[in-house]
C-alpha positions in Angstrom: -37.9 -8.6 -11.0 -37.2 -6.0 -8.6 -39.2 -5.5 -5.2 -39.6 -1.8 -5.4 -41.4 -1.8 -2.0 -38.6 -3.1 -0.2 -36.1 -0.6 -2.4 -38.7 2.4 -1.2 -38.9 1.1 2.5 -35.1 1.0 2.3 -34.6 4.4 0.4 -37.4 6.1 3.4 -35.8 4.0 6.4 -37.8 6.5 8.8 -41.0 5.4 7.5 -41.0 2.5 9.1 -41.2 4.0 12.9 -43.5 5.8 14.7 -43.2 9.1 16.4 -42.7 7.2 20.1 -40.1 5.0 18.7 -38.3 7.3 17.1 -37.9 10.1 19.9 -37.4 7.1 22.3 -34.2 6.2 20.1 -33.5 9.9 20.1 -33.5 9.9 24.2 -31.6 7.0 24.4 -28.7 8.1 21.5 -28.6 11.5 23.5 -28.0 10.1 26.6 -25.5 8.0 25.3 -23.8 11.1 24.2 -24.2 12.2 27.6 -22.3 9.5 29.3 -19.9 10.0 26.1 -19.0 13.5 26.9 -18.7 13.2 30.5 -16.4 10.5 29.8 -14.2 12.7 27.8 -14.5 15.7 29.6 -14.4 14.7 32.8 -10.4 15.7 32.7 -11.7 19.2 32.5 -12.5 19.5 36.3 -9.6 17.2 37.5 -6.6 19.0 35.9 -6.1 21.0 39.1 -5.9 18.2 41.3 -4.4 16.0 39.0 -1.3 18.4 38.2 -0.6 18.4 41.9 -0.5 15.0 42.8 1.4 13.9 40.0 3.3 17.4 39.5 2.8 17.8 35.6 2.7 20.9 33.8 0.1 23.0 31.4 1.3 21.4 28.6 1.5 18.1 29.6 -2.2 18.8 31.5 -2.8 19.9 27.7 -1.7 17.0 26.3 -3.7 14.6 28.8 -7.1 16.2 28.8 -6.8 16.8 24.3 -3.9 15.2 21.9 -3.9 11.6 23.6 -7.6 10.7 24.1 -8.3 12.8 20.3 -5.6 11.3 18.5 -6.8 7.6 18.7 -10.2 8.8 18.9 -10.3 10.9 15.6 -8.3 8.5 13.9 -9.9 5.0 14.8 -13.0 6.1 14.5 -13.0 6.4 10.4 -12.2 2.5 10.4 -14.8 2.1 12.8 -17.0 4.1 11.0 -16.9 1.9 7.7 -17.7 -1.4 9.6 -20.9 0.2 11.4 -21.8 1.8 7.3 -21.2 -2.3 6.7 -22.2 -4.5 9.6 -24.9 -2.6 12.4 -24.4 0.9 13.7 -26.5 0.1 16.8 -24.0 -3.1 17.8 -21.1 -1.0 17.1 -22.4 1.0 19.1 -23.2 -0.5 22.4 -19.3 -2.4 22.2 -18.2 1.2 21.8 -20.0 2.3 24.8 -18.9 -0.8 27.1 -15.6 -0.2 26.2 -15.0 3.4 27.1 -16.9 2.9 30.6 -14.8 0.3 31.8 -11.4 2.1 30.9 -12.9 5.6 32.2 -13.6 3.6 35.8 -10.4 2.1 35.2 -8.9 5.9 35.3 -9.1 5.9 39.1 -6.6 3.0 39.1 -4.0 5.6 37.6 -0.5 5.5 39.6 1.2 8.2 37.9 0.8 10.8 34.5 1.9 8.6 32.1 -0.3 5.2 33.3 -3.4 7.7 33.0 -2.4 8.9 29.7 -2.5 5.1 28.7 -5.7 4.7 30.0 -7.2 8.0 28.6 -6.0 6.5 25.4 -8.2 3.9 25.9 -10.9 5.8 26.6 -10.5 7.5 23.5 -10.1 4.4 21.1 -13.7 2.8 22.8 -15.2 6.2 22.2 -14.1 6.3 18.3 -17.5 4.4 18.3 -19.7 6.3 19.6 -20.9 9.5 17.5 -21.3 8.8 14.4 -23.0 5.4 14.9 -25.9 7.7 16.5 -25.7 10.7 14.0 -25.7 8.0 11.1 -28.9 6.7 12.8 -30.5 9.7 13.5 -30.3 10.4 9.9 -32.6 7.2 9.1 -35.0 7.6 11.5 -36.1 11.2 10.8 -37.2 12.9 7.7 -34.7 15.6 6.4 -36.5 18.3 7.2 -36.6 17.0 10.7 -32.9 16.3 10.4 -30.8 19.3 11.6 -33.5 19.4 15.0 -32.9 16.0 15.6 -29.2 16.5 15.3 -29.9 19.4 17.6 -31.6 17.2 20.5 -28.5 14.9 20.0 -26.1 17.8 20.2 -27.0 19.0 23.3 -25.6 16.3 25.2 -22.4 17.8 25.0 -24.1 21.0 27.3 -25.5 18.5 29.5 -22.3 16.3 30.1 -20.5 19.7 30.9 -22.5 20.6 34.0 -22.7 16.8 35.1 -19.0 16.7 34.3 -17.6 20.0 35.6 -20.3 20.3 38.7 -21.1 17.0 39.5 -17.1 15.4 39.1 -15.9 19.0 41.5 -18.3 17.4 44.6 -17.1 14.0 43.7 -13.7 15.1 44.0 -13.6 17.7 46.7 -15.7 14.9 48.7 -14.1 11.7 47.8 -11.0 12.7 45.7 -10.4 13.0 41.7 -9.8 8.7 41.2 -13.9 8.5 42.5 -14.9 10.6 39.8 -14.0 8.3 36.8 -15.6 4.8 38.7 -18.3 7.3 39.4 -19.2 8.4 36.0 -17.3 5.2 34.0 -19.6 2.2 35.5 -23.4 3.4 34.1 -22.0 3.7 30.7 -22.1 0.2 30.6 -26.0 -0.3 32.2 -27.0 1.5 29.5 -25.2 0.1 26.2 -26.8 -3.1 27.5 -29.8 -1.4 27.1 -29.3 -0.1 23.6 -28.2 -3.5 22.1 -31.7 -4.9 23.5 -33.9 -1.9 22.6 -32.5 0.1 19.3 -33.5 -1.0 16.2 -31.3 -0.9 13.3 -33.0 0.4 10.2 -32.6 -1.0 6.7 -29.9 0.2 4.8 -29.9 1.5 0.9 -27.8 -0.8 -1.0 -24.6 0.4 -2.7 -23.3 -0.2 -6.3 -21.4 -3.1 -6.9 -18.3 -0.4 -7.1 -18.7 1.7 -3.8 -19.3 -1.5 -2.3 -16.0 -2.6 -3.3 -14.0 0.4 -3.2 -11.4 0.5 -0.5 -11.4 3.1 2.5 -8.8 5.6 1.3 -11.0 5.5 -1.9 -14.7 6.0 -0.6 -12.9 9.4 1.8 -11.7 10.3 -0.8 -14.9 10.2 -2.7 -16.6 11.9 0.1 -13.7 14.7 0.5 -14.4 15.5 -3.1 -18.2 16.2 -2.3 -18.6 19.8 -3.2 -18.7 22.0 0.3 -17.4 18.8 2.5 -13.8 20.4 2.6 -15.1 23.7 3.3 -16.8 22.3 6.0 -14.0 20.4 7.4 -12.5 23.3 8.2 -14.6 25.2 9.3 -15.8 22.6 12.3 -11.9 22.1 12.8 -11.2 25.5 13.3 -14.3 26.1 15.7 -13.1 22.9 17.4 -9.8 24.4 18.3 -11.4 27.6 19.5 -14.1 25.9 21.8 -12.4 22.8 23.0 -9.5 25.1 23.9 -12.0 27.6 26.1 -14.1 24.2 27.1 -11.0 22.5 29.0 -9.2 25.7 30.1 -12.1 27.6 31.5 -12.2 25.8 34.8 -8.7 26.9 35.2 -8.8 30.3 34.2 -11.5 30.7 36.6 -9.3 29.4 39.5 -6.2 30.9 38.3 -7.3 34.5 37.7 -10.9 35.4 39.4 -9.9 33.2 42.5 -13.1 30.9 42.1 -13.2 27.5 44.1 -13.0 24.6 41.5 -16.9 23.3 42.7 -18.4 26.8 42.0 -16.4 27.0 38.4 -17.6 23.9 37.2 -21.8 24.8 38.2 -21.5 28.0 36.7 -19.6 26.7 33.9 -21.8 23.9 33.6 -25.3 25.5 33.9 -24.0 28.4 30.9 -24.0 24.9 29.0 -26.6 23.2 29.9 -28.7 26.3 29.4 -26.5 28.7 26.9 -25.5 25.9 25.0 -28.4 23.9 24.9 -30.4 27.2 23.9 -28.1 27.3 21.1 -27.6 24.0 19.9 -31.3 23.4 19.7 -32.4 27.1 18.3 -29.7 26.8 15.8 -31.3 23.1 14.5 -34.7 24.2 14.5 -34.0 27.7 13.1 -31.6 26.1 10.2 -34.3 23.5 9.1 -36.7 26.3 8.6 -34.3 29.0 6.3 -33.1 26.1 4.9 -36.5 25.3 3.0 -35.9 28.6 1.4 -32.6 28.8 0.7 -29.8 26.3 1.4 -27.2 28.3 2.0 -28.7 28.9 5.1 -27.6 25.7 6.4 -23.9 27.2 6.7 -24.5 30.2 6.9 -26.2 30.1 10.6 -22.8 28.7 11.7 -20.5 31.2 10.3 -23.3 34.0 12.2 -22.7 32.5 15.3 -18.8 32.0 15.1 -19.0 36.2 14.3 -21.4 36.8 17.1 -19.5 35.0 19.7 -16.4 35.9 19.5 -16.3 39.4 20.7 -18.3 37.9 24.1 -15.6 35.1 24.5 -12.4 38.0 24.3 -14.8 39.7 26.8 -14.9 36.7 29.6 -11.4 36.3 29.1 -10.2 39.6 29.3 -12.4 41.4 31.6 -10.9 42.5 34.7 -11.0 40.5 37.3 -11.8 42.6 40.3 -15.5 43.8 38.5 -18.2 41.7 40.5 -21.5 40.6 40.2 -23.2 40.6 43.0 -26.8 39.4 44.0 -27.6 39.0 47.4 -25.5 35.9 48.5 -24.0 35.2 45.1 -20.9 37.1 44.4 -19.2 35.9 41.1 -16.8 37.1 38.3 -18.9 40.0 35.8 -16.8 37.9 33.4 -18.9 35.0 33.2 -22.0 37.0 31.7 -19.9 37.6 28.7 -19.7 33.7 28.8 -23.2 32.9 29.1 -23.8 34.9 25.9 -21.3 33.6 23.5 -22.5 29.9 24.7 -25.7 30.8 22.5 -23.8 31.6 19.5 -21.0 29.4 19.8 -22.9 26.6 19.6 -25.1 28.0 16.1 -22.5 26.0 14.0 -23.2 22.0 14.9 -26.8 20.9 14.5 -26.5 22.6 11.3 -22.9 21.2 10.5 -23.7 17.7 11.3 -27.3 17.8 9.1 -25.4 19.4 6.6 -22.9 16.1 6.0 -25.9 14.3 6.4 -27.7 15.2 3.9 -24.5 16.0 1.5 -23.6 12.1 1.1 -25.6 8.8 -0.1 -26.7 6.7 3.0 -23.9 3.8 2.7 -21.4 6.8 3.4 -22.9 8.6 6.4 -21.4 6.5 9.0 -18.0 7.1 7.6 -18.2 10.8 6.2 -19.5 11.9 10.4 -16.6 10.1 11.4 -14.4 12.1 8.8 -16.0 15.7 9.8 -15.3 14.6 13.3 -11.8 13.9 12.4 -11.3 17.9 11.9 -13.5 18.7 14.6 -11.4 16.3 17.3 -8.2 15.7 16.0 -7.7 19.6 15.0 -10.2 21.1 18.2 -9.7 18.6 21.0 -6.6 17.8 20.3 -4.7 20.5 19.3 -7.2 23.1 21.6 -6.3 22.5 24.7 -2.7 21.2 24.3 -2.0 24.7 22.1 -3.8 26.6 25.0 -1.4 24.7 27.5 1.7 25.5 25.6 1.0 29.0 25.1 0.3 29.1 28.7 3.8 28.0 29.4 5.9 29.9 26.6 3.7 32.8 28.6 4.6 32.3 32.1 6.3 35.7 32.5 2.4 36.8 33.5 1.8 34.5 35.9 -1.6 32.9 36.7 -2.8 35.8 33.5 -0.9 33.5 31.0 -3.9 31.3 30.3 -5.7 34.3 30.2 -3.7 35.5 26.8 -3.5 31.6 25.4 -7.1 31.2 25.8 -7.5 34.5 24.1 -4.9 33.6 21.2 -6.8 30.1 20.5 -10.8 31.5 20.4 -9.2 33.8 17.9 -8.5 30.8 15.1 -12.6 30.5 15.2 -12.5 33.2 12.7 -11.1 31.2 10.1 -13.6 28.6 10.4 -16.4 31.0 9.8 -14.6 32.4 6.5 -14.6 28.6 5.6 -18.5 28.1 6.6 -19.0 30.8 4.0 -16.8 30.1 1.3 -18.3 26.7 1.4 -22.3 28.4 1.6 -23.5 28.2 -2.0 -21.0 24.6 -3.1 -23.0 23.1 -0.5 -26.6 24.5 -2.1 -25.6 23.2 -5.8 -24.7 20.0 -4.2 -27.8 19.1 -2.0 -30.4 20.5 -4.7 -28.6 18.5 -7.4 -28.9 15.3 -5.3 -32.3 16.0 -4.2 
């Protein structure tokens, strides 16, 4: 006889926690994407320094700081994906975590470009663990129509490890040099995965058919690929990706480069547009989806491709504004430019609460694990990896303009956004067929 209680409790996972709990897993996940993001970003703020010591150029600064920490990243972390949809996403996890701290202090060790690639390698396979684990969780400890703000909360980290990243790593390394910023910022990482494995509970799991339980890996992606809207949304996340990671990593740079700024006062300006641009974003965009989404679920990308459309024009504006117009306010004297950026951080960051909700509410529960780690495939392998390196080239193959070169790349790679917001649209009503036909 079947114990539908325990089916019911299993099918509802979220039931089974109270409010506290669950926003106290929520604060914990997010700041675990905190430490996350710095950890990957924190190449952002150090390629200056870096290129000097070790006397590299864009493109390899392009390949450092995108292609060799994504490419294992991306790619390892479908595998790792399936074991934490089999085994526990919470102890998957916390290894996940200990491992990318250690190699990210281990960074400062570096003794020349191609020892530090090695070791940003390694920060990139321990991270493969890390995001969708806690997106996969999110998903079973909130109600979907709590889903997309939850995933909202948890995508802010991203704003939050920018201006830790970008302000906080410039002091460390105008104060103590660039190899303190990765023992700086490597060693908490582990503290607090400790904490996770003791604290995080993992939630009971619905059980899959005899079939999807045995199908093999290439099978069940490709069982998810095939999920009406998942391809469109694939590229449209990829496509962003490239257009924001690219701007993300380069930024600092361009700032130096062509408005003269001091590397600390690029990454707090940078970093507080994210915290408070992007975090206004990420978390409007979450709350606002969940609500049109009640009445009509093409909403859900549709609010993306509206803010891909919206923030272009303001990123082409920050990049190509001239450099001698300047703000000034009393002591504060800074590039006009970077009001154009604090208004496309808003919109560009409309497309991923309601991207990652989306996926998670497009496949069963046994899959989530492994389809986040799929859409973040796209969205690393295609935006952090190709981004900045494709930034860096076209920096180079455009040297005839001097420090304005990364000026025009920058303003080449934004562009591709557009072709993710065509996808986010073509993909709009698949996507509302598919989620009211599983509902």
């Amino acid at each position: 006889m079947t114990d539908t209680s325990v089916y019911q409790a299993t099918a509802a996972p979220h039931e089974a926690y109270t409010n506290r709990y669950r926003y106290y897993v929520l604060a914990l996940l997010t700041l675990g994407y905190v430490f996350n993001f710095v950890d990957r970003q924190v190449m952002t703020i150090l390629i200056e320094p870096i290129k000097m010591e070790f006397g590299a150029s864009d493109t390899q600064m392009g390949l450092l700081s995108g292609l060799a920490f994504a490419l294992f990243y991306a790619t390892l972390g479908i595998p790792v994906a399936r074991l934490a949809d089999r085994w526990s996403r919470r102890n998957v996890l916390a290894i996940s975590m200990t491992t990318w701290s250690a190699v990210t202090a281990l960074c400062a060790t570096a003794t020349g470009f191609w020892h530090l690639l090695l070791l940003r390698i390694g920060v990139g396979i321990g991270e493969a663990g890390g995001t969708p684990p806690s997106q996969s969780l999110l998903a079973d400890y909130f109600p979907p129509e709590k889903r997309a703000f939850a995933q909202g909360i948890l995508a802010t980290a991203p704003n939050i490890g920018i201006l830790v990243g970008l302000f906080g790593g410039a002091l460390i390394a105008e104060a103590y040099g660039w190899r303190s910023v990765f023992l700086v910022f490597g060693i908490p990482g582990i503290l607090l995965a400790i904490l996770i494995q003791l604290t995080i509970k993992e939630p009971l799991k619905v059980t899959a058919s005899a079939s999807e339980e045995g199908a093999g890996l290439f099978s069940t992606l490709g069982n998810i690929f095939r999920l009406p809207s998942f391809a469109h949304i694939m590229v449209g996340v990829g496509f962003t990706g490239i257009a924001g990671y690219g701007l993300g990593v380069w930024s600092p740079s361009f700032l130096v480069r062509v408005h003269n700024m001091s590397l600390v006062d690029a990454g707090l300006y940078l970093g507080l547009i994210g915290v408070f641009g992007g975090g206004l974003g990420t978390i409007s965009s979450g709350l606002l989806v969940d609500r049109l989404a009640r009445r009509d679920k093409r909403w859900q990308l549709w609010l993306p491709a509206i803010g891909i459309f919206l923030a272009l024009p303001t990123q082409l504006a920050f990049l190509l504004w001239p450099a001698e117009h300047r703000l000034v306010m009393g002591d504060v004297d800074v590039p006009f430019a970077l009001v154009f950026m604090a208004l496309s951080a808003v919109f560009a960051s409309f497309w991923i609460a309601p991207s990652y909700a989306a996926v998670q509410n497009l496949v069963p529960q046994y899959w989530r694990t492994q389809a986040s780690a799929l859409m973040l495939l796209a969205i690393n392998l295609l935006g952090m990896g190709l981004g900045p390196l494709l930034v860096g080239m076209l920096s180079d193959l455009l040297s005839q303009f001097g420090d304005s070169s990364v000026r025009y790349g920058l303003s080449i790679g934004v562009s591709l956004s557009l072709v993710g917001g065509i996808a986010y649209l073509r993909g709009s009503t698949l996507y509302a067929r598919a989620v009211e036909n599983k509902g």
